[in-house]
Structures are given as C-alpha cells and as structure tokens.
C-alpha positions as CSV (number, residue, x, y, z in Angstrom):
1,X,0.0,0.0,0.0
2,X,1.1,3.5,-0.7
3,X,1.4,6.6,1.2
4,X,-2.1,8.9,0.1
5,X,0.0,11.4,-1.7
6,X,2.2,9.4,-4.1
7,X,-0.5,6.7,-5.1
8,X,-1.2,9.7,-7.6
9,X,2.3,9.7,-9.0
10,X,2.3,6.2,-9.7
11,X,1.9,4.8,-13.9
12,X,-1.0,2.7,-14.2
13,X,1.0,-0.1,-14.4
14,X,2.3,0.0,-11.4
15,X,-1.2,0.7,-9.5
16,X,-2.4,-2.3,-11.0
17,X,1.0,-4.6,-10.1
18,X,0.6,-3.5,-6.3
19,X,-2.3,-5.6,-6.2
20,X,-3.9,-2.7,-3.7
21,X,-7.7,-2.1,-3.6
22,X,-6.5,1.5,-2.6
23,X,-4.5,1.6,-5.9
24,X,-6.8,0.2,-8.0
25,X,-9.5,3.2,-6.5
26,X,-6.9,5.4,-8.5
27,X,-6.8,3.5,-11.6
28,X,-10.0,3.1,-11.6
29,X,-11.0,7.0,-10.9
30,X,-8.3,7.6,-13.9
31,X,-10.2,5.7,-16.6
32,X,-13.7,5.3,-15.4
33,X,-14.9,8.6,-17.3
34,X,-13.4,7.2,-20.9
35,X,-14.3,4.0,-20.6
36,X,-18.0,4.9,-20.0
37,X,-18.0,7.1,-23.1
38,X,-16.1,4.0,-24.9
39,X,-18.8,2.0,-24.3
40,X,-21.8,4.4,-24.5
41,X,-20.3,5.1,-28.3
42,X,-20.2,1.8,-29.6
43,X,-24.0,0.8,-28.0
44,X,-25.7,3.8,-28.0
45,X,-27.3,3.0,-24.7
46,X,-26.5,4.8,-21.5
47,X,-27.8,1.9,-19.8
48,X,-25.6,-0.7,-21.2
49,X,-22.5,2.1,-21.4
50,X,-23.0,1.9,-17.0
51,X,-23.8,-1.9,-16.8
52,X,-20.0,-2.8,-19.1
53,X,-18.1,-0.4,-17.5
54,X,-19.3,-2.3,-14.0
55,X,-18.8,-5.2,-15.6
56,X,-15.1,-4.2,-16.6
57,X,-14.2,-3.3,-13.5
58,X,-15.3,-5.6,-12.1
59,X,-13.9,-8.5,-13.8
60,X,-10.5,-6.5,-13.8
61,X,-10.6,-6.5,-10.4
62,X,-10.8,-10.4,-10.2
63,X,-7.6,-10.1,-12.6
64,X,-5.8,-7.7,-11.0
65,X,-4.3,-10.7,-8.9
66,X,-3.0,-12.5,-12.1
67,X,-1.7,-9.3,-13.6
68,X,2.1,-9.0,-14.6
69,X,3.5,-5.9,-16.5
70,X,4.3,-7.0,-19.6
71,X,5.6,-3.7,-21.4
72,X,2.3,-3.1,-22.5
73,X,0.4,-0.1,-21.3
74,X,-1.8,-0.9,-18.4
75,X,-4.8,0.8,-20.3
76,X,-4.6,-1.7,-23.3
77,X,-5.0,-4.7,-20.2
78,X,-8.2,-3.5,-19.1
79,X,-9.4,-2.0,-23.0
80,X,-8.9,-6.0,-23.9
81,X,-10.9,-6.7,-20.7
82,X,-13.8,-4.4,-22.0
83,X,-13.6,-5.8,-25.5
84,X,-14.2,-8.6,-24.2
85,X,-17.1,-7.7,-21.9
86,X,-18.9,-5.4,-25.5
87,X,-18.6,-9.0,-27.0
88,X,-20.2,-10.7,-24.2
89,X,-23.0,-8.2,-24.3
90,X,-23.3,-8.5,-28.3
91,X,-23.6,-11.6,-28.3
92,X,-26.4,-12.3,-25.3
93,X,-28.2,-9.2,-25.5
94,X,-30.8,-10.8,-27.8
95,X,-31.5,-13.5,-25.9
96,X,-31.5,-11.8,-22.7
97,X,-33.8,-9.1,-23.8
98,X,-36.0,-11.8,-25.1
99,X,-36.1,-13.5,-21.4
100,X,-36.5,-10.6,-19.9
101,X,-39.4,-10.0,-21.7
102,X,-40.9,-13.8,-21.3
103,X,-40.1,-13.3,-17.3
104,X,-41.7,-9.3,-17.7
105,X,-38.2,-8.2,-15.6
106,X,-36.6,-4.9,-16.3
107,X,-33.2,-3.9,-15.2
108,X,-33.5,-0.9,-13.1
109,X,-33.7,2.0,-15.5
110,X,-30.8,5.2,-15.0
111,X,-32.8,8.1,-14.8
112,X,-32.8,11.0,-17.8
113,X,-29.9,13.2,-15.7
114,X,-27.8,10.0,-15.7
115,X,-28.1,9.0,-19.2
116,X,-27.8,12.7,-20.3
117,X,-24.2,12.8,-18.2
118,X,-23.3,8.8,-19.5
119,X,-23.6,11.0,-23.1
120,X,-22.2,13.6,-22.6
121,X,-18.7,11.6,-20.7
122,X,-19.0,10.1,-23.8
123,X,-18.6,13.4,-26.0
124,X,-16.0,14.7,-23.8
125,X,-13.9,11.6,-23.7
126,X,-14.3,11.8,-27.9
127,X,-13.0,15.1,-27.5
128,X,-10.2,14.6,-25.4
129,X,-8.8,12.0,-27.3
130,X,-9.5,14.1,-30.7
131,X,-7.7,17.5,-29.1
132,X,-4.3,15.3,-28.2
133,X,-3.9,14.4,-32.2
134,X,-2.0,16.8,-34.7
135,X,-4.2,19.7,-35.9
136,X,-4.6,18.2,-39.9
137,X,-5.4,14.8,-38.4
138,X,-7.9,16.0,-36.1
139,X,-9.4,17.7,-38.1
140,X,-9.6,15.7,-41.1
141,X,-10.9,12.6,-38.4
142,X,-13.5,15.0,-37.0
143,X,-15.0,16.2,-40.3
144,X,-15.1,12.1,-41.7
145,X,-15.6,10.4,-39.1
146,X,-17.9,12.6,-36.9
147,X,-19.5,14.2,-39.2
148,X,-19.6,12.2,-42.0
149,X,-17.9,14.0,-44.8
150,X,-16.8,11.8,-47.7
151,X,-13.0,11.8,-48.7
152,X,-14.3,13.5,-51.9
153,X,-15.5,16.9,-49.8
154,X,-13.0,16.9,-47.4
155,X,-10.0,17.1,-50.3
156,X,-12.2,19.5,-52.3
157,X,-12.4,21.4,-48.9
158,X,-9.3,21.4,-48.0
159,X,-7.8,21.8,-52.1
160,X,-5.5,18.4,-51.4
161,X,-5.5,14.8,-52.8
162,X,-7.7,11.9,-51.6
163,X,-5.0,10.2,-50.7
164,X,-3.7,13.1,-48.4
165,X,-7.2,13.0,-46.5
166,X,-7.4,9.3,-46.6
167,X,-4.3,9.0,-44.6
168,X,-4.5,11.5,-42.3
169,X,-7.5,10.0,-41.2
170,X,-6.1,6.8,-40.9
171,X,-3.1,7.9,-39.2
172,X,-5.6,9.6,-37.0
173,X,-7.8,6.5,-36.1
174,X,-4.3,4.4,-35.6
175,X,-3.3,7.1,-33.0
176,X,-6.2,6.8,-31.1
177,X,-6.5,3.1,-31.5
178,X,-3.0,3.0,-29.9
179,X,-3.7,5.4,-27.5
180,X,-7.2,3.3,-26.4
181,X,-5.0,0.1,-25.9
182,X,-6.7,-1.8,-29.5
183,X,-4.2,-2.5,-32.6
184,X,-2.9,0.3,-34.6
C-alpha cells in the first residue's frame, strides 16, 4: 500500500501490479470517465455504457491478482478486458432481452440526468482523445468520421488529394487506436 500522496504519481501499471484495492480506486477513478464514453459510443445505450463499465471493472478487479506488467500499457490490459465484456453483451443481448421480456423483468432504468451525463462523458472523452492528435489529423478525423464528410469533400475542402485526406484519417484512427490500448 502506498502513502495517500504518491499513489497519484504512480503509472498505471504499477497501480495495478501492487495488487492494492486502494491503488486500483486510483486507476480506476483515472479511466472510469473514458471507458463509460467508450462504451456508450459503440451501444448507443446509456444503460448498457454503465452496466460494461461495471462489468469491466469488475472482472478487472478479479484479474488484477493474475496481472504482470508485460511492457504493454496498463490501459490496453483492461481495453482488452472491456472488448471482451462489449462481446459478451453482443452476443447475449438478444437472448437476454428476449427472457426478460418472457419473465416481464426490467433492469433498473438510469434516470434521464444519468443518461444525459453517461452522453455527454461520452462526447468529452471523444473530444479529449480528438484534441491530443496533430491539428490536420484531427481535423480531417473529425469532419469524416464525426461528421460524415466523404474523402471526396473533405480534399475538395481542403484543395489536397484523396489520398492526403485518406491517410490523415487513418493515421488519425491508428493514433487513437493506440492510444485506447486496440491494434494500430
């Protein structure tokens, strides 16, 4: 366990090695916020965004025993973990829903404040991820990917090649890939 004061200096990777509860409150607290908006962007459901990032956490806290820095950032451990967890819910969300509805049970329901907030972590974790890439990539990721501007417009746009736009976006997406612990 670490004095109160320098848990906060510590990487993530070593939070997690201590095997701590304490520590893991800080790595946690560090990553709660983005991996919230990670999930409420790829299910469009504030209610599902808070049940996998419960879910995450808690199934990294079961790990946290087994864990072992291996060189690889701490983040890209537990993004594996919630990749994991998205797939999990893909793949029984049908047939949950559909015994749900054959038992007439209902998960208990966030209210509107709490699904407005789960949206909006999700915007500003977007947005803090987008602000830490170059200015042409961000910009060039923001107007294709976010707002859905062909390659066509954005090189007309911007009087440059295809090609130019086409890999600054991709060079973009890699970056944040990376920086989200998936494969460039």
């Amino acid at each position: 366990m670490h004095v109160e004061g320098s848990v906060s200096a510590l990487t993530d990777e070593e939070l997690l090695a201590s095997h701590d509860t304490t520590d893991f409150g800080v790595f946690y607290d560090r990553h709660a916020r983005t991996l919230l908006g990670y999930f409420q962007r790829r299910t469009g459901d504030p209610q599902a965004a808070a049940d996998l990032t419960a879910e995450t956490f808690a199934s990294a806290i079961v790990a946290q025993e087994r864990y072992v820095p291996t060189g690889a950032p701490a983040l890209a451990w537990l993004y594996r973990i919630a990749a994991r967890r998205l797939v999990d819910y893909q793949r029984r969300g049908a047939v949950e829903r559909k015994m749900q509805r054959a038992l007439a049970m209902e998960r208990p329901r966030l209210t509107e404040d709490d699904e407005e907030m789960i949206r909006l972590l999700a915007d500003d974790a977007a947005l803090s991820l987008l602000s830490e890439l170059p200015a042409d990539q961000r910009e060039a990721v923001t107007a294709h990917v976010v707002d859905d501007a062909s390659y066509a417009e954005l090189a007309s746009a911007q009087h440059t090649s295809e090609a130019a736009v086409r890999q600054r976006v991709s060079r973009g997406l890699g970056t944040l890939r990376r920086r989200m612990g998936g494969r460039a």
